[in-house]
Structure formats: C-alpha cells, structure tokens
C-alpha positions in Angstrom: 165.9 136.2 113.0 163.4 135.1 115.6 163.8 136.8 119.4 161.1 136.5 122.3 159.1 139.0 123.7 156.7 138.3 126.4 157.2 134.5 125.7 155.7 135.0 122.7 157.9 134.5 119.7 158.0 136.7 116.9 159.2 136.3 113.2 161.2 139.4 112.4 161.7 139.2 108.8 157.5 138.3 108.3 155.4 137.1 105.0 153.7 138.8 102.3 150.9 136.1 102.4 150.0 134.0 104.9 147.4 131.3 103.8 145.6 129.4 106.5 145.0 126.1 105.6 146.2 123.7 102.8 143.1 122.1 101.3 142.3 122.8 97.5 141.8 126.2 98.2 144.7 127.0 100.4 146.8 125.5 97.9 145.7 127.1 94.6 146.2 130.4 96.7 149.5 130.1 98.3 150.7 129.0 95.1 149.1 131.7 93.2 150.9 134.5 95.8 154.2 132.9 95.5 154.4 132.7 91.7 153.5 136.1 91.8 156.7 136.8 93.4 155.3 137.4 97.1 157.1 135.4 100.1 154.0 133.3 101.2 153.6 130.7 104.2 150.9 128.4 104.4 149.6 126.6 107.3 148.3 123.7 108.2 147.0 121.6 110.7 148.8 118.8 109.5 151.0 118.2 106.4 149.4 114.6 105.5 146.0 116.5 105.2 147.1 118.9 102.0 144.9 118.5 98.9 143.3 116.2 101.2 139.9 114.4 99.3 137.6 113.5 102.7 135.0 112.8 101.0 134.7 111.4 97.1 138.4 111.3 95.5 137.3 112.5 92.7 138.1 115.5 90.5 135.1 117.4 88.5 131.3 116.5 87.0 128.9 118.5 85.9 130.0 122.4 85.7 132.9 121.3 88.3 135.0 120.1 85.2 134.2 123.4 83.8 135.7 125.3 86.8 138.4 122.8 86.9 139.5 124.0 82.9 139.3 127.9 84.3 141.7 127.1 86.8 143.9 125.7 84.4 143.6 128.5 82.1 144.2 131.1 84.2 147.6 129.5 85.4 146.5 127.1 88.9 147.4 123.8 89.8 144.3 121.3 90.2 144.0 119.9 86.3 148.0 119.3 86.3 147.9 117.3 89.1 144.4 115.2 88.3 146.0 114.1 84.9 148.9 112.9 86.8 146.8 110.8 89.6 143.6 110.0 88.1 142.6 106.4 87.4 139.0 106.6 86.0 137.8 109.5 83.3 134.8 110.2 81.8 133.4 112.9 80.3 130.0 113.8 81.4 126.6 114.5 79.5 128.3 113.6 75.8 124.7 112.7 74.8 123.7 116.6 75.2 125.4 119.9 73.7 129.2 121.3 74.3 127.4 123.7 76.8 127.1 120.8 79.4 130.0 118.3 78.9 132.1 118.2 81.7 134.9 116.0 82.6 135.0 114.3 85.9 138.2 112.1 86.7 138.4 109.3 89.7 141.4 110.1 91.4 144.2 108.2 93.7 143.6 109.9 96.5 146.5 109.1 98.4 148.8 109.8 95.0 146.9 113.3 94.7 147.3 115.0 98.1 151.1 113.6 97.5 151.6 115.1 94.2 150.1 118.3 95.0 152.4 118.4 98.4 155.4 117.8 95.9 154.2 120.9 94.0 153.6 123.1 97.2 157.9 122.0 98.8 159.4 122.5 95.0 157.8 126.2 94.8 159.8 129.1 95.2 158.9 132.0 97.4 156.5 129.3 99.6 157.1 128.1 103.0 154.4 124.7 104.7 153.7 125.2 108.6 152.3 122.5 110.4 150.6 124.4 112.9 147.1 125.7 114.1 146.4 129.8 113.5 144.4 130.7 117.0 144.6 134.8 115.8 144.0 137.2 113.1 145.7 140.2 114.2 145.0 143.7 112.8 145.6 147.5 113.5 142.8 150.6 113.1 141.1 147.4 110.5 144.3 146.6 108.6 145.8 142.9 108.9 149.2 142.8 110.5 149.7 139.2 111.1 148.2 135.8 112.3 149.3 134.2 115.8 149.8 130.7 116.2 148.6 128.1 119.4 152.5 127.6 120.2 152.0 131.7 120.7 154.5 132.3 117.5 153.6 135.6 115.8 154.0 135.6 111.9 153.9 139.2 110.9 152.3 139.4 107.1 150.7 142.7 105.0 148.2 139.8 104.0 146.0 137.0 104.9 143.6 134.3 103.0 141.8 132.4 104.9 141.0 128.8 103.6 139.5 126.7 106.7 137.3 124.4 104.5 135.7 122.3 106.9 138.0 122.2 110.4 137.0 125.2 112.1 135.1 123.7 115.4 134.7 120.2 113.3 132.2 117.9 115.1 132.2 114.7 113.3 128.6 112.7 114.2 127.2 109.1 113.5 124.2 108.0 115.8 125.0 109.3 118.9 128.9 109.5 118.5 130.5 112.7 118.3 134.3 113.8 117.7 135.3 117.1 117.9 137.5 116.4 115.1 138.0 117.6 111.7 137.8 115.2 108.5 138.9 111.4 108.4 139.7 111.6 112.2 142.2 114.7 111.6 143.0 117.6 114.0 139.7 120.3 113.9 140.8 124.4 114.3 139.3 124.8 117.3 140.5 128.5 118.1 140.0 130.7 115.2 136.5 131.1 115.2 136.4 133.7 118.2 138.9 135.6 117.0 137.2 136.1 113.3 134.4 137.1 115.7 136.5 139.3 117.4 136.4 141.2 114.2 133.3 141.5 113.6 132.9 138.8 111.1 129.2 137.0 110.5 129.5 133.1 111.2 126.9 130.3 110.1 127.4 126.3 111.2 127.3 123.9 107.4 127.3 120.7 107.5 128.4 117.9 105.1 128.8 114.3 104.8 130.3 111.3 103.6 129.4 107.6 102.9 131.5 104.5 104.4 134.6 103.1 103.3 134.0 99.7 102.6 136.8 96.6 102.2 137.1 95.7 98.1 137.6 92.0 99.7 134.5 91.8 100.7 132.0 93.4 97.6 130.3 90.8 95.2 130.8 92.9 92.0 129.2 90.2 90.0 126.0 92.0 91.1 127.1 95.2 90.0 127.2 96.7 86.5 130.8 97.8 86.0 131.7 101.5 84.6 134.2 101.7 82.1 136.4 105.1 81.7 136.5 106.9 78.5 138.3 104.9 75.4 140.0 108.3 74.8 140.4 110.1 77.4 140.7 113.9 77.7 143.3 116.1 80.2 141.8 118.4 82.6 144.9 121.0 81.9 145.1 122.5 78.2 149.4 121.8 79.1 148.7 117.9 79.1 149.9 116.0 75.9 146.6 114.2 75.9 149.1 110.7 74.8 150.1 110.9 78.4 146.9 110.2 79.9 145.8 107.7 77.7 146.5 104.8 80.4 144.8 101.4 81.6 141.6 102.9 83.6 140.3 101.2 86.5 136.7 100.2 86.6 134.0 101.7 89.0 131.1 99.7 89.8 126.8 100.5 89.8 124.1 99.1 91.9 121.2 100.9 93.7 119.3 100.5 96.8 116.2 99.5 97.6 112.6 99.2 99.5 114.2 96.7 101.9 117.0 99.7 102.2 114.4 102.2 102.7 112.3 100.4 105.5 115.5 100.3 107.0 116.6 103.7 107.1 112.5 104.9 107.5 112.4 102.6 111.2 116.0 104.0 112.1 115.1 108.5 111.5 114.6 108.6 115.2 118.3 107.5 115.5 119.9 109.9 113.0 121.5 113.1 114.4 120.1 114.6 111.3 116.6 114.1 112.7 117.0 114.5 116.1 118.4 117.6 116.4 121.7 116.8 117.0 123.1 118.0 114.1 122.3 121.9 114.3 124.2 122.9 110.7 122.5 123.0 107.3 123.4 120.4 104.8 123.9 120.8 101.0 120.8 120.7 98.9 122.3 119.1 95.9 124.3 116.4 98.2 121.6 114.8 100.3 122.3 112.0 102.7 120.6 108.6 102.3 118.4 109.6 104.9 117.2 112.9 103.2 116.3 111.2 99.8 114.7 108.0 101.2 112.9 110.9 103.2 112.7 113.5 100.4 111.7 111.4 97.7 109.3 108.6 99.3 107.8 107.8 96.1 111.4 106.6 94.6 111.5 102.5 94.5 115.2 103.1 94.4 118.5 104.8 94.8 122.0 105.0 92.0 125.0 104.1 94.2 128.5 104.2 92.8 131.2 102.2 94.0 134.5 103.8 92.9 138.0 103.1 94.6 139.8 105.4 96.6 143.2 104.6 94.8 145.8 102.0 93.1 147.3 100.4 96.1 144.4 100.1 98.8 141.6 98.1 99.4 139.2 101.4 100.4 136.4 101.7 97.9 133.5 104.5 98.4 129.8 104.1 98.3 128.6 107.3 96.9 125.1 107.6 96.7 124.8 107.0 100.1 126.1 109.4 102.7 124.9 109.1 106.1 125.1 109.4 109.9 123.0 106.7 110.7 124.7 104.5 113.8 127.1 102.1 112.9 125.0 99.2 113.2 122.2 100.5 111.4 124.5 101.6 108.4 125.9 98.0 108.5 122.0 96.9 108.2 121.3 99.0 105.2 124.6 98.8 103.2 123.9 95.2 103.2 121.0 95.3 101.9 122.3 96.6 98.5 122.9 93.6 95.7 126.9 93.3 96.2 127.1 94.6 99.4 125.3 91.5 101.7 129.0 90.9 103.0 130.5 94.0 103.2 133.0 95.3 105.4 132.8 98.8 106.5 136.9 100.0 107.0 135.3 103.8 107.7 132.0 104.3 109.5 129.9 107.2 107.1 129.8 110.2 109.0 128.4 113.9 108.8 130.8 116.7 109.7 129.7 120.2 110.9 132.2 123.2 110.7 131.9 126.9 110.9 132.1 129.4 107.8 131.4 132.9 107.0 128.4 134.7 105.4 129.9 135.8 101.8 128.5 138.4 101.5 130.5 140.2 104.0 133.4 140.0 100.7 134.1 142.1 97.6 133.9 140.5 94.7 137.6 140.1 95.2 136.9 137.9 98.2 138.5 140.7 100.2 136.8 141.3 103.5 134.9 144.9 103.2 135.6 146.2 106.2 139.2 144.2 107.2 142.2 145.6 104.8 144.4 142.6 104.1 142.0 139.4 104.8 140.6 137.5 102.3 138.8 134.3 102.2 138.5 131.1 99.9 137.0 128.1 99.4 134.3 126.0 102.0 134.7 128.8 104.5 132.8 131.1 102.4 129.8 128.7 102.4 130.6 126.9 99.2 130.9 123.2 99.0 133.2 121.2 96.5 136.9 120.9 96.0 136.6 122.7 92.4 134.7 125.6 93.7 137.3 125.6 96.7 140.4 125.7 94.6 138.9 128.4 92.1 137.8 130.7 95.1 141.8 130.0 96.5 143.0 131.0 93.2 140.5 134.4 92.5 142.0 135.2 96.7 145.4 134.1 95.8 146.2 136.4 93.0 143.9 139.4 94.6 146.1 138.8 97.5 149.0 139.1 95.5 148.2 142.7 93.2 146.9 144.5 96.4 150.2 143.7 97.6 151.7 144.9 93.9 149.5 148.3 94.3 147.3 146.8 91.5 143.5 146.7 90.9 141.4 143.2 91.7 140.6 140.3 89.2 137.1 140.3 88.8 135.5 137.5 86.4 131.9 138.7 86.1 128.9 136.1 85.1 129.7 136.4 81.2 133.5 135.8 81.2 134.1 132.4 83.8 132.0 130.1 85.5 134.2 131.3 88.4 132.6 134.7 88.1 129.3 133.2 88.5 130.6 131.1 92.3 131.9 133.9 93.0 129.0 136.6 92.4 126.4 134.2 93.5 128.3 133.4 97.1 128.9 137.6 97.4 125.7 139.3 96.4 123.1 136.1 97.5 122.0 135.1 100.9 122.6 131.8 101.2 121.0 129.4 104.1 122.8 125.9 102.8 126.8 125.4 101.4 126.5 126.4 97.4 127.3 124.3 94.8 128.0 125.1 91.4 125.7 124.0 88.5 125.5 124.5 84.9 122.0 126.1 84.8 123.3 129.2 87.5 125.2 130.1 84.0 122.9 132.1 81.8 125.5 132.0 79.5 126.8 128.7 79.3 127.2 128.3 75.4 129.9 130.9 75.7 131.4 129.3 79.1 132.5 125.9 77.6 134.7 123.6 79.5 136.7 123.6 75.8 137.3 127.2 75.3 138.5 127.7 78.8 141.6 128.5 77.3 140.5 131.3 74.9 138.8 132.9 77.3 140.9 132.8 80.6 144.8 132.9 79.4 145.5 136.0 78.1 144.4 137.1 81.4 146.1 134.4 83.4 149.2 135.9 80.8 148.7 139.5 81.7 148.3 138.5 85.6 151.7 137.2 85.2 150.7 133.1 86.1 150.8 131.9 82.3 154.4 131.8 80.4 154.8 133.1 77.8 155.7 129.9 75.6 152.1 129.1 76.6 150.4 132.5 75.4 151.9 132.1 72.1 150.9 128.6 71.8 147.1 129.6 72.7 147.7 132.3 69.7 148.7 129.6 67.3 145.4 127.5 68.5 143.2 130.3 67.4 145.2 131.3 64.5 144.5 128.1 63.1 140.8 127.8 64.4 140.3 131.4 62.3 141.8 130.3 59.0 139.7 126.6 59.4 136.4 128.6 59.4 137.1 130.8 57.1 138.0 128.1 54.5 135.0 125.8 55.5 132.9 129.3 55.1 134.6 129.4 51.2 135.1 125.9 50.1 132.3 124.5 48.6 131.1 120.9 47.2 129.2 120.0 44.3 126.5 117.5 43.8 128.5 114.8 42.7 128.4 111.2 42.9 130.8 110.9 46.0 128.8 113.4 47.9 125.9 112.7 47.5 126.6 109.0 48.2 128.5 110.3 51.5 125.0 112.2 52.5 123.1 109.1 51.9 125.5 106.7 54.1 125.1 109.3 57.0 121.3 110.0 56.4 121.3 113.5 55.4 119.4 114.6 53.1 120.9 114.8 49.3 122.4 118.3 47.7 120.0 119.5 44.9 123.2 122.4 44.3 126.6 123.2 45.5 127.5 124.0 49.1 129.7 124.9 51.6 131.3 122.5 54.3 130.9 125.0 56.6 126.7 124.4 55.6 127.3 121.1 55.6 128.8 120.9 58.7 125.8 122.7 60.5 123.4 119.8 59.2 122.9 117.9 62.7 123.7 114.7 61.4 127.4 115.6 59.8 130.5 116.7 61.3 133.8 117.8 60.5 135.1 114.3 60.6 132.7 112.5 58.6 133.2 115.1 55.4 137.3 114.9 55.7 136.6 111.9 52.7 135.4 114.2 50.2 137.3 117.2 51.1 140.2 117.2 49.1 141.7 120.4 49.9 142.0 119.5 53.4 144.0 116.2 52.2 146.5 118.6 51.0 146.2 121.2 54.4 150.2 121.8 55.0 149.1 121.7 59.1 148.1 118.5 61.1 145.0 120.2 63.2 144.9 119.2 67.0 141.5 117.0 68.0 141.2 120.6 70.2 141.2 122.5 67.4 138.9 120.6 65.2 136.5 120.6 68.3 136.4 124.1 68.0 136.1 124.6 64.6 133.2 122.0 64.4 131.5 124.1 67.4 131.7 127.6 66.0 130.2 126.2 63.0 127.9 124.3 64.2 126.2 126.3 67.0 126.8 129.9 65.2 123.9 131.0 65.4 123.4 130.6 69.2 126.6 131.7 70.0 125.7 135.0 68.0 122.3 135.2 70.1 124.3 134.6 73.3 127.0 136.8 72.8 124.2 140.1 71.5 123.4 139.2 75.2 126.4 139.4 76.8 126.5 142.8 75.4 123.7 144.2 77.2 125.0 142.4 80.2 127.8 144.4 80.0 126.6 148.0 80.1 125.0 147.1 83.2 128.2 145.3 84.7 130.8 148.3 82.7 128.7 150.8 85.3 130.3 151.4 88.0 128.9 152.3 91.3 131.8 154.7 93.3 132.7 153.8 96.4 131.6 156.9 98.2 128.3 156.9 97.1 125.9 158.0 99.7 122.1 155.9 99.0 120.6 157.9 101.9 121.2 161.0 99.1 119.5 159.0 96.0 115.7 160.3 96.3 113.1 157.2 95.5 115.3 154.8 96.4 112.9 152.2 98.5 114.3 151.9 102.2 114.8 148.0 101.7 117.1 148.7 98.4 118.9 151.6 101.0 119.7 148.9 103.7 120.8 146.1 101.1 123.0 148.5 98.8 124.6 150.2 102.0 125.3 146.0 103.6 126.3 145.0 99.8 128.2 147.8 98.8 128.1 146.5 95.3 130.7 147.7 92.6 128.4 148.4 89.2 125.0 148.4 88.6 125.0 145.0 87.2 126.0 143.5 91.1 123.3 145.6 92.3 120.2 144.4 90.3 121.0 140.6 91.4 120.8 141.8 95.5 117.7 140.6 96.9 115.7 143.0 97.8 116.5 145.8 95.0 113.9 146.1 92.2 114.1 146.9 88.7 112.7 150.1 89.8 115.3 150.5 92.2 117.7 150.2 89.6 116.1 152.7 87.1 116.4 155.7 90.2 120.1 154.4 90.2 120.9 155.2 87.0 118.7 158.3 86.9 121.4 159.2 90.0 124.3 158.1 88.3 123.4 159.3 85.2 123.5 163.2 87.0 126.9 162.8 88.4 
C-alpha cells in the first residue's frame, strides 16, 4: 500500500535491505540478503548498467581468481555466472607454486551483465529499482530508510551501500569533462551530502580505462595471438568442468614503443592527470599510459593486450594502455603500436573520478561504527576491482542479513580467506590510493589456495545458511576421499624393481637404492601423482574414479607438507592474538602506558581483538604488550 504525505510518497509495507547500487558488489549483497530470507530492494541508476564491466570485461588474475573461488565457496554468484559467459581462460602463474595460480577468464561483457540481471529478476525475496537514492535516513544513529530523487521514501531496518564509481562521476579526456558515471551512464549526483550529513569521511579516487577500438580495423598479423587454456578450469566448485570446455576465442599481444613514448612525453602538459585537472588519486597497481611512460623512463617498451569485449561485437580493448590523453593525441599514440597504424577508436579512453569513503570508519563487518543499520561494499570503500567489489558485497550482504536475524557478524580474519585480508587491510589501514588485492598482502598464502577455497569457506557458507545442503555433503565426500588417498600413498610402498626404476629414469629422478612410499615419491620435484599411476597397481584396482580436483589436492598435501605444516604452526600463533578479544566498552584513557598516539588510533579504530590492533598504524609492539598486561587483569 503506498499513500502520500507531503507529496512525498511512502512505501508502507518497507524492506529488510535496501542495496544501493547494482554493480558486482550490489549484486552479490542483495542476493546474499534475499537468500537469507530478508525482503531486499536494490537500486539502480539504470537496469542496463547491473554487473556492468566499464572497464576490462574480464573476470579474475592474480589473487582476484582467488577471491573469485571464496565467493563461490561461501555460496555468491560471480564464478557461476563467469563460467557461463566467459570466452577466453587461462590460468595464471602455472610456471610457479599452487600458492599463486589464479584463474582469470575473458568475459562477454554484454552476455555477463545479462546473465547476472537474469539471476537478480528470478530471485525470490528481491525487488530491481531503477532509480537514484538522494538520502540515507536515520533516527538517534539508527537507519530507518533511503529516500529517492522522485521524493519516494523506502522504509528498511537496513542499508548497504554499493556506489562503486557513480557518486559525483566526472568522466575526463584532455580538456573534456562529463559529469557522468561509466561508459556515458547516469552519475549519483545527490548522495554524497547526505552521507556527509552523517558524519561520514569522504575522499575523491580516480580510475581509468583504455579505448575501445574497431576489430575491423586491427592488423593482428603483427600481433602474437593468446590462446586460452587446452583444459580449461570453472571459477565455481558447482561447474561440471565438461561444460566449460568450449571453442575459446583468441586475445592478441603487441607492446608500445619509444615513438609511443615521445608521444605521450611532448603531450603531459595536455593530460588532466598532469595538469591538475584531475584532483583524485589513481590506483598504484593500474597506472595509465601516461604514469608508466612517466614512472618508468628507462622501459624501451610497454605489454598491451588486445582482448574482445564479447561474441557478437566488434569492440576490442587495449589494456595496457589506459589514458586521458585528448582524443587526438590518443589517436597519435595508439597508432603508433605494430597492428594498430589503422585503428579505429569506437570509445575515446577516459579517466573517471568518483567519491568513496575512508574504511576505516567500518567494523570488520563493513558495518558503519557509529550508524546502526548502514553498511558499505565494494569501490566505495576505496577498493578497486570487480572481485574485491563483489566479495566486500557479499561479507555486507550476509552481515546485513544476521544483524537483521539477531545474529553475530561473519568475520574472515587474514588466516582463513583472502577476503579477510581486503577486508582487514581496507578497515584497520589508512589508505591514500583505491586498494587492490595481491597475493603477497597474504602472509599465508600456501594455506589460501584458489583450489581449496572450498574446504575452507563452505561449511561456513553451510552454517550461514547460502550453501545446500546437497553441496555440503558433496564437499564431505571430496575430503573423505582426499583423507583415505594420503593415507594409502603414506602406506603403499614400491620396490626397486625393474619397472620403477626404469620409470625414475624416463622422468629423470634419481634411481631407488630400497623400497619407498608413493607418497615419498611423490614429494621428489620431478614426479607427480600422474606420472607414478603406471606402476601403481593398487590404484588400477581403486573401486572410486578420483576427480582431477581431488587428485590436485592430494598431489599438494603431499607435495608441499612440510610448508603447509610450517604455515599452519603460524597460523596458530596468529590466532591467540586474533581469539583475544578487545570488549567494546573498553576505556584506553584508563590503560596506564599506553602512548597517547596508540590512545587516539585505538579509540578512532575501535578494533575487535588484539590481533586488529597490532596491524593499526601507529600502535607498537609495546603498545600491544600494556594491552595484554590490561586485559590480562580484567
């Protein structure tokens, strides 16, 4: 029942969860709420922009795939829908250990954003708004509601705020600016003063994108082609990996060069970046053009990838060089690159600025401290990437959901998830520039595997109630059968016979002078699980087919035992730190010898254990040791 009051119309019957904005992040959490049983609206400043890819349509890479597998595992959406859309997939980094290998999938970006669109209208308990949120409203610092620009109020107990980059877009190339959001789209040019309203901290990102070019007009001829994977692996541990084993298209490599560089070099004056005109900081890790021909002077040259944007367009994107260079100087220097003296730009490269918050204004539930009900996901909280976005959605998404349910938060910490790494990096570290996720932020990576996702993340995605059960018991099978493979390999032993030692010699291992285990044989770095199946003969008679999954994990725990012992005695000391919790109430001005610096950052942090408060800037080791003292006397 709607009815107007003060021309302002009103939604009677209100939401649980209202999610504000449909990008990877708005989606993961408005899906996440209304799974969990909560009536849940998401809004949007236009429907053709959900699960939108402005810049690079692709899905994963280097400790993205990884975050990409956690979302998966703990029950969200992004992996399902990659493995239905993809076109190109590799998997990253094969040359070094599990710890690194990541997948990373070339998407159809218009077949994406339509598939997860499909998945957002089909789900029950979620309504899609096509319409700008101008107003967070809240009573004595509870959320009540959000109000639209039409003036509609939608009464909700909660709200997640997923902006990514449209609040106060300014899109800029040379000296042309839009106050538009990405790819020309409406920007959210309201919300901003009434977050400040609340007292919320604000900073101005920026991030780019390279042209679109016309596929017509590329001379690929002088390009080295990139094949996909001959077998390719799904992103979601639910895939039947025979599903994705399609036709792949082909992406393309060139690189720039000093004729490139003179170019950009005689044209700085001319980039907003170096003018002035672009006031927001830029990714580190993501540079423009401008920035590494700038950056790194001494570099003869530059990779650039030229990968399509989909099936059934001609759109193809130059990654590698992101700019906002005028149009006719990126014309100049695009055609400068060996396949590219013809091109045809169909999208000018641009850089974008938005607004976003200061994390550490957020739990580590990505619950606003001081604003009950409002939570925040994704770019907005100064991250950058559409896998860290739709991971932060999801972590807001079901916190959302169990504050709602009277329960306590999810909170991954740095040893369980790569998502408890974005997450406690972005909440307890100040942060000048968006954050990007990397491998080497996880100190314990061997345990964090891309491949184990699933053993580590879906009993808890079970027990949050966003994994079936059909699935549970099929992850319980998968390690049942991993267990009883080690344990045989451990007990099964070879002798020094004829066909294994002629085995060791055809792989270039080093001969057996007495009997051993496969499980030894296995750890040699020049064998695997594969290349001994010939000469185990109880294996031949194994009443189970093993999964390639399962074999990978086998092969892993046996191969890399010992570090994974090492890593995990580490873990443990981690964990007395993190298991210590810090009450709420606590009064620092009380705890004698605390430095006054440590005082002001653990009273603005407010961190939950002792573990959150030894990674704030600011707070010593010594700072720590009075803590503990204090606790300890409790």
């Amino acid at each position: 029942m709607r009815y107007s009051v003060n021309s302002v119309w009103v939604n009677e019957d209100g939401y649980d969860v209202a999610v504000i904005g449909a990008g990877h992040a708005g989606c993961e959490a408005a899906l996440a709420s209304a799974r969990l049983g909560f009536r849940t609206i998401v809004f949007t400043v236009s429907v053709d922009s959900i699960a939108l890819m402005p810049c690079n349509p692709n899905i994963g890479g280097s400790s993205k795939g990884h975050l990409v597998r956690e979302v998966d595992a703990l029950g969200g959406e992004m992996g399902k829908v990659i493995d239905r859309t993809f076109i190109q997939s590799k998997m990253l980094n094969k040359s070094k250990g599990p710890a690194v290998h990541s997948l990373r999938a070339q998407a159809d970006k218009a077949q994406y954003s339509r598939a997860m669109r499909q998945v957002l209208e089909r789900q029950e308990n979620l309504e899609i708004k096509q319409m700008e949120v101008v107003k967070i409203l809240a009573e004595e610092g509870k959320v009540t509601g959000v109000q639209t620009y039409s003036g509609a109020v939608y009464p909700c107990r909660a709200v997640i705020l997923c902006t990514g980059t449209y609040l106060k877009a300014r899109c800029i190339y040379g000296e042309v600016s839009s106050n538009t959001g990405p790819n020309g789209l409406q920007a959210a040019n309201h919300l901003t003063d009434s977050l400040k309203e609340l007292g919320i901290r604000m900073y101005r990102f920026k991030t780019g994108t390279p042209a679109r070019i016309d596929k017509n007009s590329v001379d690929f001829s002088k390009m080295e082609e990139q094949f996909g994977d001959e077998r390719v692996v799904p992103f979601s541990f639910t895939t039947n990996p025979e599903d994705v084993q399609i036709d792949q298209v082909s992406c393309w490599l060139t690189y720039t060069n000093q004729k490139t560089h003179d170019i950009i070099r005689k044209n700085l004056d001319r980039s907003p970046l170096f003018s002035g005109m672009i006031e927001g900081t830029g990714p580190r890790y993501c540079p423009s053009i401008e920035d590494k021909v700038v950056k790194f002077a001494d570099k003869d040259r530059h990779q650039v990838f030229i990968e399509p944007e989909g099936i059934e367009t001609n759109e193809m994107y130059i990654g590698g060089m992101s700019s906002s260079l005028p149009e006719d100087v990126q014309y100049a220097m695009y055609r400068t690159v060996p396949g590219l003296e013809n091109v045809k730009i169909v999208r000018n490269a641009y850089a974008i600025e938005y607004d976003c918050i200061d994390a550490r204004q957020l739990k580590p539930s990505l619950e606003f401290r001081n604003i009950d009900g409002l939570f925040s996901g994704g770019q907005f909280n100064g991250s950058s990437g559409y896998e860290e976005a739709a991971a932060q959605g999801l972590v807001a998404g079901i916190n959302a959901a169990r504050k709602l349910q009277g329960k306590e938060p999810v909170i991954l910490d740095r040893s369980e998830a790569y998502i408890g790494v974005l997450v406690d990096d972005l909440v307890t570290k100040e942060s000048h520039e968006p954050y990007r996720m990397m491998t080497s932020r996880a100190e314990y990576r061997l345990l964090l595997r891309q491949d184990n996702a699933d053993q580590r993340l879906t009993k808890l995605g079970y027990e949050i109630g966003l994994i079936s059960r059909e699935r549970y018991e099929r992850l319980l099978k998968k390690e049942e059968l991993i267990s009883a493979e080690i344990e045989r390999l451990n007990l099964t032993n070879v002798g020094n016979t004829d066909n294994v030692q002629a085995l060791l010699k055809n792989c270039k291992s080093a001969p057996l002078a007495s009997g051993a285990s496969f499980a030894e044989l296995i750890r040699r770095p020049e064998l695997s699980y594969r290349m001994l199946e010939e000469i185990d003969e109880k294996r031949s008679r194994f009443p189970e087919e093993l999964s390639d999954e399962v074999i990978d994990q086998v092969e892993i725990s046996i191969k890399y035992e010992g570090y994974i012992s090492r890593q995990k005695k580490q873990v443990e000391q981690f964990k007395k730190l993190e298991n210590k919790k810090i009450p709420e109430d606590i009064d620092y001005d009380k705890v004698k010898s605390l430095r006054i610096e440590a005082v002001q950052k653990l009273k603005e942090y407010s961190p939950v254990s002792i573990g959150q408060a030894s990674r704030i800037s600011g707070v010593s080791p010594a700072d720590i040791s009075v803590l503990l003292v204090y606790l300890s006397g409790k």
